[in-house]
C-alpha positions as CSV (number, residue, x, y, z in Angstrom):
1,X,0.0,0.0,0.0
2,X,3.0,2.1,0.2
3,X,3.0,3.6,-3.2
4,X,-0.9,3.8,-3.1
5,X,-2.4,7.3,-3.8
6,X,-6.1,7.7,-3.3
7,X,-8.2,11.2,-4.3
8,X,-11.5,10.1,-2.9
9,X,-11.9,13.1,0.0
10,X,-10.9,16.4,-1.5
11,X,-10.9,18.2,1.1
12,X,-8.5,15.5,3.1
13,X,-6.5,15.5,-0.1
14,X,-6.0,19.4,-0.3
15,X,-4.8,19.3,3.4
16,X,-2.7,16.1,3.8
17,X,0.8,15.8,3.4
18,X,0.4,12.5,2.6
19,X,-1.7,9.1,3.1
20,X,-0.4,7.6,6.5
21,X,-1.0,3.7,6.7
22,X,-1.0,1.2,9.4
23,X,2.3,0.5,11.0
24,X,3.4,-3.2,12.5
25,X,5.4,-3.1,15.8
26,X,6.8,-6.7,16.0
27,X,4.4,-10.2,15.7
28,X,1.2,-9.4,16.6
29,X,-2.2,-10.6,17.3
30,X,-3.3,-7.0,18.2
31,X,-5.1,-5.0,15.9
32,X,-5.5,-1.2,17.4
33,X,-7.5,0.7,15.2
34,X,-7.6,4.7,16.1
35,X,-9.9,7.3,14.3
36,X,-7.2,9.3,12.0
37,X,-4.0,11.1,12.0
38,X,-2.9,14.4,13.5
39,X,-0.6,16.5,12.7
40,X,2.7,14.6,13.4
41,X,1.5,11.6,11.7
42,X,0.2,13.4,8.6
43,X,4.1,15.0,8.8
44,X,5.9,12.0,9.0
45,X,3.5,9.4,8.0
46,X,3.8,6.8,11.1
47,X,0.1,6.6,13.0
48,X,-0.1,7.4,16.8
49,X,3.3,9.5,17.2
50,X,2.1,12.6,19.0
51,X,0.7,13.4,22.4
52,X,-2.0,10.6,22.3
53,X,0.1,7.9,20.9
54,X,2.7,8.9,23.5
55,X,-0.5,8.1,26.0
56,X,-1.3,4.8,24.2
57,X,2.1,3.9,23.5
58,X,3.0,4.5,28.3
59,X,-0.1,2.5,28.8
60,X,1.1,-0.5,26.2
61,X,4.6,-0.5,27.6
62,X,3.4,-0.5,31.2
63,X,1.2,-3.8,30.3
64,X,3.8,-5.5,28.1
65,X,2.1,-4.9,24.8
66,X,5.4,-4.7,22.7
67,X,3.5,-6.3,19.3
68,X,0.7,-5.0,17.7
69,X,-0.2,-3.3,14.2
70,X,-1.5,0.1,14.7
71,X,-3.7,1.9,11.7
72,X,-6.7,4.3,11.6
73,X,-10.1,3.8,10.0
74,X,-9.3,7.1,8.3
75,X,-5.8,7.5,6.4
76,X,-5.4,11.3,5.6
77,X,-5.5,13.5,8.5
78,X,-8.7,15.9,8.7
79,X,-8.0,19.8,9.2
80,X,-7.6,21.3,12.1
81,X,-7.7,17.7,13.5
82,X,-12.2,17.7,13.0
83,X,-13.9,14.4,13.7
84,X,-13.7,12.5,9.9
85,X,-17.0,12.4,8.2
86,X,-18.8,9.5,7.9
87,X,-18.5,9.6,3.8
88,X,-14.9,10.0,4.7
89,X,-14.9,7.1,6.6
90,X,-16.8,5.0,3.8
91,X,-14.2,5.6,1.7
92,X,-11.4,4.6,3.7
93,X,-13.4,1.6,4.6
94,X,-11.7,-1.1,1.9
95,X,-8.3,0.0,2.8
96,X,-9.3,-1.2,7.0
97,X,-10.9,-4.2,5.5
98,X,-7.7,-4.8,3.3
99,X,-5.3,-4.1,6.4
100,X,-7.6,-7.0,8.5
101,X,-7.6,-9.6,5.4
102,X,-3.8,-8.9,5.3
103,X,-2.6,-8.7,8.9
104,X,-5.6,-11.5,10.1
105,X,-5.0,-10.2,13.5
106,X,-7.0,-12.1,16.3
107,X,-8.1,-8.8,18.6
108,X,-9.2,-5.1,17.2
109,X,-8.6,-2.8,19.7
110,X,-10.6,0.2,18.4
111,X,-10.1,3.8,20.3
112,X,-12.2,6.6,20.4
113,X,-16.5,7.0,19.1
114,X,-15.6,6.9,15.4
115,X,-13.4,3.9,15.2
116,X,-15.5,2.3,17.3
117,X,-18.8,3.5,15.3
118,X,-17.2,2.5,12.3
119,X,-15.9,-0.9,12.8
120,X,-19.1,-1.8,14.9
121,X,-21.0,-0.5,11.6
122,X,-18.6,-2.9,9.2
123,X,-19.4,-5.9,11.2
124,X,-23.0,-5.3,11.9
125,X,-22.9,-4.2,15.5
126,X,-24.9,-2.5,17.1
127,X,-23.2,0.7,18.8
128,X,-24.5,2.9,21.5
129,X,-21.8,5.6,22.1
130,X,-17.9,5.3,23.3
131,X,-18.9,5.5,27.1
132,X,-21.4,2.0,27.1
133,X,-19.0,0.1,25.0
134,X,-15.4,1.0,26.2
135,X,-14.5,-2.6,27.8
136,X,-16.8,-4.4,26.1
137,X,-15.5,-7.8,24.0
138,X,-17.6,-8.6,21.0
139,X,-16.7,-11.7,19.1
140,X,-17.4,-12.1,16.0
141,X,-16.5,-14.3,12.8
142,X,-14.9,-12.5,9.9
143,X,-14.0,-14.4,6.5
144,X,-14.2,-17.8,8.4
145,X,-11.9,-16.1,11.4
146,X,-12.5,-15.6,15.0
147,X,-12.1,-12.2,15.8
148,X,-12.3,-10.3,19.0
149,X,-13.8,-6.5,19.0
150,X,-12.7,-4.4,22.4
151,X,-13.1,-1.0,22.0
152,X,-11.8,1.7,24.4
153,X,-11.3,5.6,24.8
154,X,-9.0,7.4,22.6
155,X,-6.3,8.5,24.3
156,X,-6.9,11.9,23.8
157,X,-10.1,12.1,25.4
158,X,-8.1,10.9,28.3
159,X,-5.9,14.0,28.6
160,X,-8.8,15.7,30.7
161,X,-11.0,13.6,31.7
162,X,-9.7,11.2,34.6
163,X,-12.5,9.2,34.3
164,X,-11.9,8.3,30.9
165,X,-8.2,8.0,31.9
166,X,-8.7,5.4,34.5
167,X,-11.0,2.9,32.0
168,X,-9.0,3.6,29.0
169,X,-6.2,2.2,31.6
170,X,-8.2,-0.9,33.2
171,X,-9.1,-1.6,29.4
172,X,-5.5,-1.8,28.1
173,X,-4.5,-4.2,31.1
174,X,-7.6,-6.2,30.3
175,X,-6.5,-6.4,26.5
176,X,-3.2,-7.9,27.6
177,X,-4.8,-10.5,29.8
178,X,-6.9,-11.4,26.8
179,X,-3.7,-11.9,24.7
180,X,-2.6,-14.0,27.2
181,X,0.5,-11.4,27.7
């Protein structure tokens, strides 16, 4: 996907830098699927490098989750880092399925409302908002695959709010005793 271009969003593609895909951090069964890149991603094109992935990334580290793929459901960042539309997301939404077919990863860790949204939509479940669902564990089957749906906060969100930041925490300790880490 490296030498992909896409020109579906104009708006995304007036204000991108460029088209920032997944990234794989060592063998992985962990899928972490965040909502789409910020500014330091869109600059240098790796997801989850600024203030929230430096959030994700303490909380990760602190519960021994060394390998994982990490990608967004959106690939070009929005301006002035907006929510990504829902057509937006439509149109990413064979890129994510490509990522999953490729990678086969056995857990999708999704963060924030609009990943969460957005993969509940692509498998058909039903989603009520970010607050009801963070910590759930959906399983579902996907192209004959078992595959295990956890969503959580985003990390930003958790910059404020200590509430969030305190589940967002309890769910990534809870993702590594489901990986059996």
């Amino acid at each position: 996907m490296d030498n992909f271009s896409c020109f579906k969003c104009p708006e995304l593609v007036r204000s991108r830098s460029q088209i920032v895909f997944g990234k794989k951090y060592n063998d992985y069964d962990i899928f972490i699927i965040g909502e789409a890149p910020g500014i330091n991603e869109d600059k240098l094109g790796i997801p989850f490098i600024g203030k929230s992935g430096k959030i994700l990334l303490d909380e990760l580290t602190k519960n021994n989750i060394l390998n994982y793929y990490i990608t967004n459901i959106v690939k070009c960042r929005p301006e002035k880092n907006r929510d990504p539309t829902f057509q937006e997301i439509s149109n990413c939404k064979p890129y994510l399925v490509a990522e999953i077919l490729t990678h086969n990863p056995k857990i999708l860790f999704t963060l924030g409302r609009k990943s969460t949204e957005a993969v509940y939509n692509l498998f058909g479940l039903k989603f009520d908002n970010i607050s009801v669902e963070s910590g759930k564990i959906n399983e579902i089957i996907f192209k004959n695959n078992k595959l295990l749906v956890f969503p959580t906060y985003h990390p930003a969100s958790t910059i404020f709010n200590k509430k969030f930041r305190a589940k967002f925490k309890e769910d990534i300790k809870k993702l590594s005793n489901i990986a059996g880490i």
